[in-house]
C-alpha positions as CSV (number, residue, x, y, z in Angstrom):
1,X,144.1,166.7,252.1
2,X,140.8,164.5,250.9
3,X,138.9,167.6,250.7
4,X,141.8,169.7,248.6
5,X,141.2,167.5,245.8
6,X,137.6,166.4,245.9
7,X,136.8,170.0,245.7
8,X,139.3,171.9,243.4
9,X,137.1,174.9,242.2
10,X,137.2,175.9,246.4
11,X,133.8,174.7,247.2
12,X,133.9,173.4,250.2
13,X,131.3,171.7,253.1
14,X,131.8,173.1,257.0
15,X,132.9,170.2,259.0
16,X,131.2,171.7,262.3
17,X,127.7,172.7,260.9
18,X,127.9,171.5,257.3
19,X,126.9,174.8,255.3
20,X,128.3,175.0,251.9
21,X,130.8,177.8,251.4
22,X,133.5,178.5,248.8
23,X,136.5,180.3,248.6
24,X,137.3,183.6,246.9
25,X,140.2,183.9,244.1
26,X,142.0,187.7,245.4
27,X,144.5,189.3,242.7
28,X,147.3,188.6,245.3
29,X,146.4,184.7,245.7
30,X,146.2,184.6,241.3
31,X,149.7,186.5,241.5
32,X,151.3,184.9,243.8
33,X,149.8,181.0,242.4
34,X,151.3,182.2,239.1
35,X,154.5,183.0,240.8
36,X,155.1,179.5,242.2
37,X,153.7,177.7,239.1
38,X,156.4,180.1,237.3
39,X,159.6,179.0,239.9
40,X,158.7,175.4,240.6
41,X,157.0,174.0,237.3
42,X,158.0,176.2,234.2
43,X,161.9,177.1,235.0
44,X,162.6,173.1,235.5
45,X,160.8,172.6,232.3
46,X,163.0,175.0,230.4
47,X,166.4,174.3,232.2
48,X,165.7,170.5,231.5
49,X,164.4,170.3,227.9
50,X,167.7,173.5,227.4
51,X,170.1,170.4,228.6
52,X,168.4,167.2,227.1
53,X,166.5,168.2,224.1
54,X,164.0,166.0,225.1
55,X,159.9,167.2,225.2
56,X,159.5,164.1,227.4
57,X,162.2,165.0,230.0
58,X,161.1,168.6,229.5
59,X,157.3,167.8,230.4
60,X,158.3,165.4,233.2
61,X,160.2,168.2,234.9
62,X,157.0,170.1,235.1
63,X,154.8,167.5,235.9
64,X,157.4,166.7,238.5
65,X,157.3,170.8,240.3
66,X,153.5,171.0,239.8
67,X,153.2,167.6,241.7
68,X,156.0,168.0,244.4
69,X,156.3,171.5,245.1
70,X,153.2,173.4,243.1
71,X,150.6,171.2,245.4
72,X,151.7,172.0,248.5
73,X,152.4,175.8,248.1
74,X,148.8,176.2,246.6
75,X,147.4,174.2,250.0
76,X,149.2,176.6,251.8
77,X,148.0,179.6,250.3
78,X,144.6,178.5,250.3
79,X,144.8,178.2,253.8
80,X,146.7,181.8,254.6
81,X,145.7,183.9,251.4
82,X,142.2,182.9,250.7
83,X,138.7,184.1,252.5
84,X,135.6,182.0,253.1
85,X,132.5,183.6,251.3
86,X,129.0,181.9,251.9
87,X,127.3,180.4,249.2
């Protein structure tokens, strides 16, 4: 988890030989990061500031779906969806 967010452009060190390497961005993993930024950040967003009125509630909703749910999927995709490329 430590290294997910000292290095959030996907540069990364090898923890068995220590050779930089970084990780390519494919149209699938951009489509499908939009996707889950789209259900778990933006539609809370809408559907909260729709009932309160509120750009503070509103804004809180998405901060809450990038921080909760938004993390976690992108970890996950970065692990299944995204190759290694030497630097």
């Amino acid at each position: 988890m430590r290294e997910y967010f000292r290095e959030p452009l996907g540069r990364h060190n090898c923890p068995a030989c220590q050779r930089r390497f970084r990780l390519k961005y494919s149209f699938s993993y951009i489509c499908l990061f939009a996707l889950a930024v789209f259900i778990t950040a933006v539609i809370p967003w809408v559907v909260v500031y729709y009932f309160t009125r509120s750009d503070l509630f509103g804004f809180l909703a998405f901060l809450f779906g990038v921080f909760v749910f938004t993390v976690p999927i992108d970890r996950w995709l970065d692990d299944n969806w995204r190759k290694s490329a030497e630097i």
